[in-house]
N, C-alpha and C positions, 0 to 999 in steps of 0.2 A: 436498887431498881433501875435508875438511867443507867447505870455501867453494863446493867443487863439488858435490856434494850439496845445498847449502843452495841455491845458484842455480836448480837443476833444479826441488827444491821447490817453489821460489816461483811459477817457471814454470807447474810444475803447476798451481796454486789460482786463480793468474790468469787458467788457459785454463778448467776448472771456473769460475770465475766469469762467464765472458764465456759462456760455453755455456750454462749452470742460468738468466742471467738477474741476478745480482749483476749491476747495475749502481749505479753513482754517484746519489745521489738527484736526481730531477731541477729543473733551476733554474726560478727564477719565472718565466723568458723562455721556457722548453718546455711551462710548466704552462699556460700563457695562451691557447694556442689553444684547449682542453678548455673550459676558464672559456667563451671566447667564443661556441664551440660551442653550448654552454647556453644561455646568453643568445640566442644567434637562433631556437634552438627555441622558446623563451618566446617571443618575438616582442612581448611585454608587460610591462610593471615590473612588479612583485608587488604585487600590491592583495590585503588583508588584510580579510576584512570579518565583522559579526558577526550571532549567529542568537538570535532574544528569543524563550524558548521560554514555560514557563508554571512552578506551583510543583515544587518536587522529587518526581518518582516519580509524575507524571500525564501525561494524554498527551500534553500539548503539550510539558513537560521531555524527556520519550524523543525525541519528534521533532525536536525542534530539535537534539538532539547527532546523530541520525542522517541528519541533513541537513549538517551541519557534517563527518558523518565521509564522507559520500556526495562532496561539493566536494572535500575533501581529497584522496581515490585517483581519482577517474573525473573528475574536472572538469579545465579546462586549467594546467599548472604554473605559470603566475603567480596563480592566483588560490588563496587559503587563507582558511580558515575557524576561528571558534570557536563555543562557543553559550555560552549564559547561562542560567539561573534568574531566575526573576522569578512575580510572582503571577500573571501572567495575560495577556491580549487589552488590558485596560483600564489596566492599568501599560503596558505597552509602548507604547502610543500613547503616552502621558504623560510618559512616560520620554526621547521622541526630536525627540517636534512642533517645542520648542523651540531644538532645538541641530543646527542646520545642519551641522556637522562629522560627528556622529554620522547623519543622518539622510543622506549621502551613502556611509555604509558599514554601516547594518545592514537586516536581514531580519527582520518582523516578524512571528508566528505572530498571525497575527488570526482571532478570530470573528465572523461576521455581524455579531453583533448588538455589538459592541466599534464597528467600523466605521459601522453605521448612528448609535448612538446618540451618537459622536462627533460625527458632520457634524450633531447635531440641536441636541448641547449638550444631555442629559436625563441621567436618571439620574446616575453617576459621574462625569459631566463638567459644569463649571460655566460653560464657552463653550461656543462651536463649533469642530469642528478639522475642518477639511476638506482635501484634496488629497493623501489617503494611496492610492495604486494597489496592484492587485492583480496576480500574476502566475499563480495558480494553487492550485489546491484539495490539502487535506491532509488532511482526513475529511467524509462526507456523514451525516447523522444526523437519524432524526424524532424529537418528542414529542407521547406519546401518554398515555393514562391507562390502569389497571390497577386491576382490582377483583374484587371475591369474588361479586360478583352480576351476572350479563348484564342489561344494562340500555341502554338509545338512550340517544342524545346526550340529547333531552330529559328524560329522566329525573332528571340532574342538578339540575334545581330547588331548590333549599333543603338540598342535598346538602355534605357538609365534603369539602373538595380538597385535598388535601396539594400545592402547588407546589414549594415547597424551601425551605430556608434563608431567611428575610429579606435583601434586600439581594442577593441571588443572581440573576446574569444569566435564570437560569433561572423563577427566580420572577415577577422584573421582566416577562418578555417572556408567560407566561400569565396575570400580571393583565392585561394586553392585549388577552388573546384573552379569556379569562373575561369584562372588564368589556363587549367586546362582542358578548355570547351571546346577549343577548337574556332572560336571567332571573340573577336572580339565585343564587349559591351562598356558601359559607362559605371562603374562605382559608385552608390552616393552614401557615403557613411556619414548616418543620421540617424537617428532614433528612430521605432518604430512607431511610436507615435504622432514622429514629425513624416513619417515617410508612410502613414495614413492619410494626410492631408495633401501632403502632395499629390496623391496618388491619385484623390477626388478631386485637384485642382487642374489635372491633366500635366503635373509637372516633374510625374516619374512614369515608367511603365508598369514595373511592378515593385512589389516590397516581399521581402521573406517571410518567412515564418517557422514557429517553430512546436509542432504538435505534442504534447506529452501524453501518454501511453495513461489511463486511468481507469483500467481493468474489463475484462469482458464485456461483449455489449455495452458498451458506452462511450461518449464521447470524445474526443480527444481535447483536454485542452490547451487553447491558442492563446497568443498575447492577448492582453487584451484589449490593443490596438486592433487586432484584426478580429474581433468576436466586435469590435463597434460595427467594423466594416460588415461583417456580414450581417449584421441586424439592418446597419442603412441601405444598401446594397445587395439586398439578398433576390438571388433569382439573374443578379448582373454581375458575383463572383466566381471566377474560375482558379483552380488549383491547378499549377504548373507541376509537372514530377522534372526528378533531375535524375536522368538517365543513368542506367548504373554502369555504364562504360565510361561515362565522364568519371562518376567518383572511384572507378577502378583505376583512372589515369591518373587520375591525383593522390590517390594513395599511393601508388606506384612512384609517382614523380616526388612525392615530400618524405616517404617513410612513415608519415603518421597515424596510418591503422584507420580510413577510415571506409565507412562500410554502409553499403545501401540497405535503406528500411522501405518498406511499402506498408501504405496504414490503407485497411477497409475503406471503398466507399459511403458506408454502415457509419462511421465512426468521426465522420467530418461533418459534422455540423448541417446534416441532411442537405448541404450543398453540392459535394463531389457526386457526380455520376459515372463514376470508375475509380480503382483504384488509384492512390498517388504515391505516387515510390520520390523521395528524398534523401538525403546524408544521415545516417541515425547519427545518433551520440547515445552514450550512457553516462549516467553520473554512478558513481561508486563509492564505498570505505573502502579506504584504504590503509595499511600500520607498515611502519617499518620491521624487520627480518628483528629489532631486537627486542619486540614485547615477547615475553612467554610464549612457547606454544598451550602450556593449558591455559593460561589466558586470552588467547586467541580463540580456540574450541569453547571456552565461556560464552565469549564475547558473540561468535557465529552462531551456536546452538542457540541462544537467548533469540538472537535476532528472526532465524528460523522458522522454530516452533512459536512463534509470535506475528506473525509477519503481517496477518491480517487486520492486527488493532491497529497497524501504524495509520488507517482511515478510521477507524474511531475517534482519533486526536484531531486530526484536519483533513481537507478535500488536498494538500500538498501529502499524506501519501498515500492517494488512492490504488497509485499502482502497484505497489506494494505488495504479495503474494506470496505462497512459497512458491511457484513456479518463475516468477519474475526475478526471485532474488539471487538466481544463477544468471541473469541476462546481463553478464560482464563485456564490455568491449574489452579485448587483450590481441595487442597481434602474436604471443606466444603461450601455451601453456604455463609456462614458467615465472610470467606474471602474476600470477593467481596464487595465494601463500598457500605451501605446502601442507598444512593442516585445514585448510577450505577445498583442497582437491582432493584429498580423501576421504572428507565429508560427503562433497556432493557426489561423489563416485561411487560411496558405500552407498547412498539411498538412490543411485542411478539416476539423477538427475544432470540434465546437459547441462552444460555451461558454453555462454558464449551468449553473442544478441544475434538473434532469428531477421531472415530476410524479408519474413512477413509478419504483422500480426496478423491472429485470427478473431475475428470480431465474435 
C-alpha cells in the first residue's frame, strides 16, 4: 500500500513537471542553434572601437561617452563602444597618428582648429600630421568680443583684449585674427574668468567669447564667465562682431580655414540688438583613412538617425541635429571621409558650416 502511494506520487510531480515546464536543462547541442541564430543576425564579427573625448566634465568628455552610449543601444549588435578622457582635440590627434592599430579602431572628437593646425605643423605640433577625415559635426560656435562700452570694430585701437589663457587654442587662433586687423591692440591672455573681473575693474576693454550653437530658437551658450557678466551688467553689455574681411585676411595669411559665423540677435541672451558675426569654429569626429569603411558607415548612420537624443543625455549636446551634423569646418572636400560624402550626398544634405545661423 505505501509503494502504491509512493508510485502515484511520483507520477504526480512528473506529470506537474512536464506541464509547469520542469524540463531537464538543456544540452550544448539544443543550445547551438540560439548561439547561431545570433550570430547571423550580427551578420558581422564584433568590432570594438573607441571614442577620444576631451578633459573630465567638459564638453567634448560628455560627448564622447554619449556617443559611445548612443553605438551601444541604437547602433548595429556587432559593433560596441567605449570613450576615453584625454585633454583635448590636440592630444587625440597625437595620441593616435602614430599607431596604425589604434588609428583603425578610434573616434576622434576634433576641433577645427586641432585639425587645421595639425596638417600645418604650428602651434602644439612640431611636424605635420595630415590624412585625419571627418565624418561629421558635434558643436557649431562663434567668437566674438564683449564689453561695457558700445564701440566699432575700429575702435579697438590701442584697446587691451583679453583672448584667453596663454597657449589656449583660443588665444592662438585670435592672435590670428587680431595680428591681422589692421591696427594694432594689447593681448591679455587670461582666463575668462579672470578677464571678467578685470573688465568690471576697468582694467581691460574687452574680453572674448565664445557662443555655442544649441538649436533653433534658442539661446546660445556663453562662458560662463560672460552669462555672470550679463546678469550683473545687463542693459550695460555690448557684443563686438569681427568683421569678416579681417577673418578672410587671416585665413588668407595662416592657411588655417578659418571662417565667419553671424549668430541671430534672437539668440544672445536678449542683449544683442543686431546681428553679431564672429570667427566660427566647429568641433568634429574625426577617424583616420584605416578604420573600415563599413565601419565607418556604421559608425555615421548610428550617429545620424540618432542625432537628436544627443540632448536627451545633456544640455552639452543640444546642438545636435540631423541638419547640424553636416556643419564641418573643411577647407577642402577631400577632408571629409569618403563614405560620409556619399552619405550626406545621397540624402542631399550640404555640408560645410553656414555664414549665418537661422534662429
Amino acid at each position: 500500500m505505501n509503494n502504491s502511494w509512493f508510485t502515484r506520487a511520483l507520477v504526480a510531480i512528473l506529470i506537474a513537471g512536464l506541464t509547469c515546464g520542469w524540463a531537464a536543462p538543456k544540452t550544448a547541442e539544443a543550445a547551438e542553434p540560439a548561439a547561431s541564430a545570433k550570430a547571423a543576425a550580427k551578420g558581422h564579427e564584433d568590432v570594438s572601437i573607441e571614442i577620444l573625448g576631451a578633459g573630465q566634465g567638459g564638453r567634448g568628455y560628455i560627448l564622447a561617452h554619449i556617443f559611445a552610449d548612443v553605438i551601444n543601444k541604437y547602433g548595429p549588435p556587432w559593433l560596441h563602444a567605449t570613450s576615453m578622457a584625454t585633454r583635448g582635440g590636440v592630444e587625440n590627434i597625437l595620441l593616435t597618428y602614430k599607431d596604425k592599430k589604434r588609428r583603425a579602431k578610434t573616434v576622434l572628437y576634433t576641433p577645427d582648429t586641432a585639425l587645421f593646425s595639425a596638417e600645418l605643423g604650428k602651434w602644439d605640433f612640431k611636424e605635420k600630421i595630415t590624412g585625419l577625415k571627418l565624418i561629421g559635426a558635434v558643436s557649431v560656435g562663434s567668437t566674438f568680443f564683449v564689453t561695457l562700452k558700445p564701440m566699432k570694430w575700429s575702435d579697438l585701437q590701442g584697446k587691451k583684449v583679453v583672448t584667453d589663457k596663454a597657449g589656449s587654442a583660443k588665444a592662438n587662433y585670435l592672435h590670428d585674427v587680431l595680428a591681422n586687423a589692421g591696427f594694432p591692440v594689447t593681448e591679455q591672455k587670461i582666463t575668462l574668468g579672470q578677464g571678467k573681473d578685470a573688465l568690471l575693474a576697468g582694467m581691460t576693454d574687452v574680453i572674448s567669447d565664445f557662443g555655442v550653437y544649441t538649436g533653433k530658437g534658442k539661446n546660445i551658450s556663453c562662458y560662463p564667465a560672460v552669462e555672470e557678466l550679463l546678469f550683473q551688467k545687463k542693459g550695460q553689455v555690448s557684443f563686438l562682431t569681427i568683421p569678416r574681411d579681417v577673418i578672410e585676411r587671416a585665413n588668407k595669411a595662416t592657411g588655417m580655414g578659418y571662417r565667419y559665423l553671424e549668430l541671430p540677435p534672437e539668440a544672445l541672451l536678449g542683449v544683442a540688438k543686431e546681428p553679431v558675426g564672429g570667427l566660427g569654429a566647429s568641433v568634429m569626429w574625426g577617424m583616420w583613412p584605416e578604420m573600415p569603411d563599413d565601419v565607418v558607415e556604421a559608425i555615421l548612420k548610428t550617429y545620424y538617425e540618432n542625432a537628436e537624443k544627443f540632448r536627451e543625455y545633456n544640455s552639452a549636446g543640444a546642438g545636435v541635429d540631423k541638419e547640424t551634423v553636416a556643419w564641418m569646418n573643411f577647407k577642402t572636400p577631400e577632408q571629409v571621409h569618403p563614405v560620409a560624402r556619399k552619405f550626406y550626398e545621397e540624402k542631399k544634405i550640404k555640408m560645410g558650416m553656414p555664414e549665418k545661423i537661422k534662429f
